[in-house]
C-alpha positions in Angstrom: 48.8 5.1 -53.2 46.3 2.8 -52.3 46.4 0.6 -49.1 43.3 -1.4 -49.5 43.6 -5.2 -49.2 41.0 -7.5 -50.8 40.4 -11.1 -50.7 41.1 -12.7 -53.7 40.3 -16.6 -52.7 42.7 -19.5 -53.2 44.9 -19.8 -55.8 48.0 -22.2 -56.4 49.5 -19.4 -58.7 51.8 -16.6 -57.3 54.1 -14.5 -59.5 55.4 -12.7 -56.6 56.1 -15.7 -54.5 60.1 -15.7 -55.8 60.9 -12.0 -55.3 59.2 -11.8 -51.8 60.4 -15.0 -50.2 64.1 -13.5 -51.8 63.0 -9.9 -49.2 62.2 -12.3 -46.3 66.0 -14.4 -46.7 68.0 -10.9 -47.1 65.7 -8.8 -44.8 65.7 -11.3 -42.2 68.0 -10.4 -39.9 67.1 -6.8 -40.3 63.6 -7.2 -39.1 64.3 -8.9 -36.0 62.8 -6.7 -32.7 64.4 -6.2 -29.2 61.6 -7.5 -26.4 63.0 -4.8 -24.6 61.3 -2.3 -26.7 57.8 -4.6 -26.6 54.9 -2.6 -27.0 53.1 -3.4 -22.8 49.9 -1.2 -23.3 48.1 -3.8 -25.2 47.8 -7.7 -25.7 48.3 -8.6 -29.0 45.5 -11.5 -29.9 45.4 -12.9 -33.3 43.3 -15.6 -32.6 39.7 -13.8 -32.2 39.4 -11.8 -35.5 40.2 -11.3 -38.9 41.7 -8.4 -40.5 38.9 -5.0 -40.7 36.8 -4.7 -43.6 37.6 -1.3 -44.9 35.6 1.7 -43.5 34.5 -0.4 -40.5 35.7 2.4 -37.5 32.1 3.3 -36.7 30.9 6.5 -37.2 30.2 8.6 -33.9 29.0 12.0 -32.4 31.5 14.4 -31.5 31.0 18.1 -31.0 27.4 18.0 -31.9 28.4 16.5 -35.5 28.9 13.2 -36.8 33.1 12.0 -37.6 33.9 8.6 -39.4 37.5 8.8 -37.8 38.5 9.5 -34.2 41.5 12.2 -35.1 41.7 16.2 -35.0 43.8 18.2 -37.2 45.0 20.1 -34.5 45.2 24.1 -35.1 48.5 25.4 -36.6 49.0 28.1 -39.3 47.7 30.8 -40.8 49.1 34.3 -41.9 52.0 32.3 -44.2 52.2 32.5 -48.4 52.3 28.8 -47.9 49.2 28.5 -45.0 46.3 28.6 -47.6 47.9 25.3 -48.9 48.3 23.6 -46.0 44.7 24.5 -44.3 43.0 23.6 -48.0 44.8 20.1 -47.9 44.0 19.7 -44.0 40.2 20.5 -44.6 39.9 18.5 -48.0 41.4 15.2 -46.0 38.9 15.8 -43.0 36.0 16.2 -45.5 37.3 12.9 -47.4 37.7 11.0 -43.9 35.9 12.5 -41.4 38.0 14.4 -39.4 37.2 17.0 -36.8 39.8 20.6 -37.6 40.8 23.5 -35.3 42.2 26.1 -37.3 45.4 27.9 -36.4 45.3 31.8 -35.0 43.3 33.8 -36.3 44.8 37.0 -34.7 44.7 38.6 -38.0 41.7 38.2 -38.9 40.0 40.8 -36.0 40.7 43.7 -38.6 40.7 42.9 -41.7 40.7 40.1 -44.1 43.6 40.2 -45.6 44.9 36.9 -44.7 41.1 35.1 -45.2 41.7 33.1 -47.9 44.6 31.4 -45.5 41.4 30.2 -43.1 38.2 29.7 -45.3 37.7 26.3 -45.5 34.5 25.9 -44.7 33.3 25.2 -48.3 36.2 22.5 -48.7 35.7 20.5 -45.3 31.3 21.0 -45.8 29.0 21.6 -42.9 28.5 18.1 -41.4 32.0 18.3 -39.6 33.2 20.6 -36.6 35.3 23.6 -38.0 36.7 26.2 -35.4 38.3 29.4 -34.9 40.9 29.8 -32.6 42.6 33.3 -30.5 45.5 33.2 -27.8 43.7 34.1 -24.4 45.9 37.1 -24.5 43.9 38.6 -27.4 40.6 37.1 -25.3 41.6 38.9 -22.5 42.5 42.1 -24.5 39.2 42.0 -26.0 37.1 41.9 -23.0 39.1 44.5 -21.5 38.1 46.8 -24.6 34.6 45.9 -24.9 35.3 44.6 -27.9 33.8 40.8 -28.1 31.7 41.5 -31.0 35.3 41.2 -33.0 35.0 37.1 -32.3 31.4 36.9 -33.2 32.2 38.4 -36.6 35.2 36.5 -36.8 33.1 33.0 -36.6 30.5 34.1 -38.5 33.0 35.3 -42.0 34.6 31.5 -41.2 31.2 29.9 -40.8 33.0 28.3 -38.1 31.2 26.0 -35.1 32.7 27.6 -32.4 36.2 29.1 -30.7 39.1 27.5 -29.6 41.2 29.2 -27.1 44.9 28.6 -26.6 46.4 29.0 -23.5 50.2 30.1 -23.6 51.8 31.8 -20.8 55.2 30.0 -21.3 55.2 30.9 -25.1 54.1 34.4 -24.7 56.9 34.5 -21.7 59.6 33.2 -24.1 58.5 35.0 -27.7 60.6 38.6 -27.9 57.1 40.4 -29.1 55.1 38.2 -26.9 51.8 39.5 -24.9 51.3 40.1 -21.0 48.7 37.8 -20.0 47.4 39.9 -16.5 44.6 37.8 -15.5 44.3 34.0 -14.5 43.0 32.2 -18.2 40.3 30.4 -15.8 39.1 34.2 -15.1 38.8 35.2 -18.7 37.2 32.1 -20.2 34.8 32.6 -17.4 34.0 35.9 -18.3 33.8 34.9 -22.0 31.2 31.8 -21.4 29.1 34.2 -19.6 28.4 36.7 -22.5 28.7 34.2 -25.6 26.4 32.0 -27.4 28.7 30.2 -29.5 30.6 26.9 -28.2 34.4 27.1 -26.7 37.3 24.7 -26.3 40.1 25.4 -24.5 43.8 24.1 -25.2 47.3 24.5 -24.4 49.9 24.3 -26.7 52.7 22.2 -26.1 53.1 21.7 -22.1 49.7 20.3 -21.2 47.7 21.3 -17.8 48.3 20.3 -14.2 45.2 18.5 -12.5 44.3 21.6 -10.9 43.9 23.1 -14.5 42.3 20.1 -15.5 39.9 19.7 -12.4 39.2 24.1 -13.1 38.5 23.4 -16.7 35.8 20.2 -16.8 33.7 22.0 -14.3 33.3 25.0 -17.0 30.8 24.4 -19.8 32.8 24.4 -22.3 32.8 21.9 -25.2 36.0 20.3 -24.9 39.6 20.5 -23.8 42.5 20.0 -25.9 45.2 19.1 -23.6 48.1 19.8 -26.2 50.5 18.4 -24.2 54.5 18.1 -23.7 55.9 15.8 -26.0 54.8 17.3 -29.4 55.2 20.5 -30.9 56.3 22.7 -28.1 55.6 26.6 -28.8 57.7 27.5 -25.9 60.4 25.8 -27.4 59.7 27.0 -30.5 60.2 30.8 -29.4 63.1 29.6 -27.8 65.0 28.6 -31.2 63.9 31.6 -32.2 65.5 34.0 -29.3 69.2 35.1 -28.6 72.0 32.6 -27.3 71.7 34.1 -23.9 67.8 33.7 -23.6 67.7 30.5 -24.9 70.6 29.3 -22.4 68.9 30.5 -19.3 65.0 29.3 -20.4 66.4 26.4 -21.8 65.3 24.2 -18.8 61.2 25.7 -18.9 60.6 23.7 -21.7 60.7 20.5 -19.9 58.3 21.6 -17.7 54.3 20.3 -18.5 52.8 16.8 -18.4 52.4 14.3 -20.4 49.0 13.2 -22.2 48.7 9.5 -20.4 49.0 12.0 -17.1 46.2 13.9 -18.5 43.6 11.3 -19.0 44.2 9.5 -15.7 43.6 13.1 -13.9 40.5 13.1 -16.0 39.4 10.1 -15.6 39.4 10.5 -11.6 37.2 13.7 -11.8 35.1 11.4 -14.5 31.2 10.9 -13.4 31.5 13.9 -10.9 27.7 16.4 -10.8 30.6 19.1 -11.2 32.0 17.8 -14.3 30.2 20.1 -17.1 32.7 19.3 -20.0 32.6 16.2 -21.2 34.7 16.1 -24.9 38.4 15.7 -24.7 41.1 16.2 -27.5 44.2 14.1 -26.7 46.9 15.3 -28.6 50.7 16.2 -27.7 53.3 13.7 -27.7 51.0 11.2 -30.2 53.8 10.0 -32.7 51.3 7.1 -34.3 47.8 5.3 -34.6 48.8 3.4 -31.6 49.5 6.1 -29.3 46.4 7.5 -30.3 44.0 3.9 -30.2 45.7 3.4 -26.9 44.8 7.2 -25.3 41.4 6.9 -26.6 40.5 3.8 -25.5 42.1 4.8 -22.2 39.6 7.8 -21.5 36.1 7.6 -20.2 35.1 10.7 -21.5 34.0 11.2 -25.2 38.0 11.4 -26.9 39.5 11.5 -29.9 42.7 12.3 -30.6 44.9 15.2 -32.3 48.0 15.8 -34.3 49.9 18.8 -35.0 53.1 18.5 -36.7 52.3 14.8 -38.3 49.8 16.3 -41.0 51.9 19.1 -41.1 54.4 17.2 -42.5 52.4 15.8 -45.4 50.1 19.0 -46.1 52.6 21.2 -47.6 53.2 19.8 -50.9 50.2 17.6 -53.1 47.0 16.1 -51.6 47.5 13.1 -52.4 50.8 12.6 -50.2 48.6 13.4 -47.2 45.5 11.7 -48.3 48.2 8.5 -48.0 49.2 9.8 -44.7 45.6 9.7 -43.0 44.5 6.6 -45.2 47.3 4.5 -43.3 46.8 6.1 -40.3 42.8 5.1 -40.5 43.6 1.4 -41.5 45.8 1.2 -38.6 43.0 2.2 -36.1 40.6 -0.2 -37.9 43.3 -3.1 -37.1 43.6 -2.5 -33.4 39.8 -2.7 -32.9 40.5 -5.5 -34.0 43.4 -7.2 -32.6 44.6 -5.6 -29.7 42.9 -5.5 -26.3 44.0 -2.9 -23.9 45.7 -3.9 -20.7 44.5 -3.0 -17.4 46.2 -0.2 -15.7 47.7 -0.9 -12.4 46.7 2.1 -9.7 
């Protein structure tokens, strides 16, 4: 499944020249784009450079380690016959590429270790790369209440993780039938948290994204990034809501529409950017981010350290062989080394 180019010098002789200029006569007419549907975040120059060299997307410091690719695997499973697959295939294509991973809940792993093997990746994606845990601030909050923080040192320590992500999700707990009663404000309880820990924390939300007074709340806490998860991608209020009665799902219907979107996000950021109360300075884009140019566009877009996450896209590809995703994230690489190169973001009109 390789996708790597290589110059092979002139040559008068081409065996596929009669088969492909047969594709361009019958494919012709399927190919041709509406300008109504032009891409306007970018100007396309193919004048000022040739195509990448392979490997050429600089390597960079992110999280206190070192990534060759600006992407997240984004947290998402765990407690599932199928999960230990998916999170072994996710950490063996971040160890190959580069990659930055969150992992999904690990709820169940406060207790006992039944479900570990689902989570312990840390030997697959090695130590140079930035591997967290992650709890709903329900169980955060539940914990502090109970004195019983020590559970989330233990739990990072049997993962060898780097740190914790917490996901925020009042909508989803709302909406799920055996959701949790979040009491406090989140902002309260990661407070509280940062005080008594030692290990780092990012925060995320998980499928509706944060207002700018979430936002503004959030980069003046130390914590080592945000992930703002927002609407557009996998929504887990939604999700609980395909999952509830007819009834429920008719009346809540019109909540999962509510949220922001990640271009909204950065710009909110980007305001509060080069403030003495800004303390957080890494941001995850994700939510919404359907392709490498979403992504290049977001990125280049922030002025804080950024990379950007998917969800649901490796999702896709991480459930069956390695090699299917390893294509996946090798395309998706290649297409980030040709914007660099061709494509110059335009200026964003205030």
């Amino acid at each position: 499944m390789s996708n790597t180019k290589q110059n092979k010098g002139f040559s008068d002789v081409d065996p596929m020249a009669e088969s492909r200029k047969k594709d361009h006569i019958e494919l012709a007419f399927k190919s041709q784009v509406d300008r109504m549907h032009l891409d306007h975040r970018f100007d396309y120059e193919p004048m000022l450079a040739g195509h990448p060299e392979d490997n050429s997307w600089p390597a960079f410091n992110f999280l206190g380690k070192t990534l060759r690719a600006p992407m997240w695997v984004s947290s998402m499973t765990g407690g599932t016959k199928m999960a230990a697959i998916i999170n072994k295939n996710l950490a063996r294509a971040c160890h190959e590429f580069g990659m930055g991973m969150g992992l999904g809940s690990c709820r169940s792993l406060l207790t006992g270790d039944k479900h570990l093997d689902d989570f312990n990746v840390r030997s697959i994606i090695g130590d140079e790369l930035p591997l967290y845990a992650n709890l709903g601030i329900a169980q955060v909050e539940a914990l502090i209440k109970n004195k019983e923080t020590e559970l989330i040192d233990k739990l990072i320590h049997k993962l060898k993780a780097d740190g914790l992500i917490i996901h925020v999700n009042p909508l989803q707990e709302w909406l799920q039938p055996e959701g949790d009663v979040i009491q406090a404000p989140p902002v309260e309880t990661i407070a509280q948290l940062l005080d008594m820990s030692t290990y780092p924390i990012i925060v995320k939300e998980v499928g509706q994204g944060f207002g700018p007074r979430s936002i503004a709340a959030l980069l003046k806490m130390p914590l080592k990034a945000i992930d703002f998860a927002a609407n557009g991608g996998t929504n887990f209020a939604r999700l609980e809501l395909l999952r509830s009665s007819e009834m429920h799902s008719e009346v809540y219907g019109p909540v999962v529409q509510l949220g922001h979107s990640a271009e909204e996000m950065v710009g909110w950021a980007n305001d509060l950017h080069g403030s003495d109360s800004v303390k957080c300075q890494h941001i995850i884009i994700s939510g919404g981010i359907k392709h490498f140019l979403d992504g290049y566009y977001l990125i280049s877009r922030s002025k804080f350290k950024a990379i950007y996450g998917q969800a649901s896209g490796f999702l896709k590809y991480a459930r069956d062989d390695y090699e299917t995703l390893r294509y996946y994230v090798n395309l998706q690489i290649k297409g980030l080394e040709l914007c660099r190169q061709m494509l110059h973001l335009k200026e964003v009109k205030q």
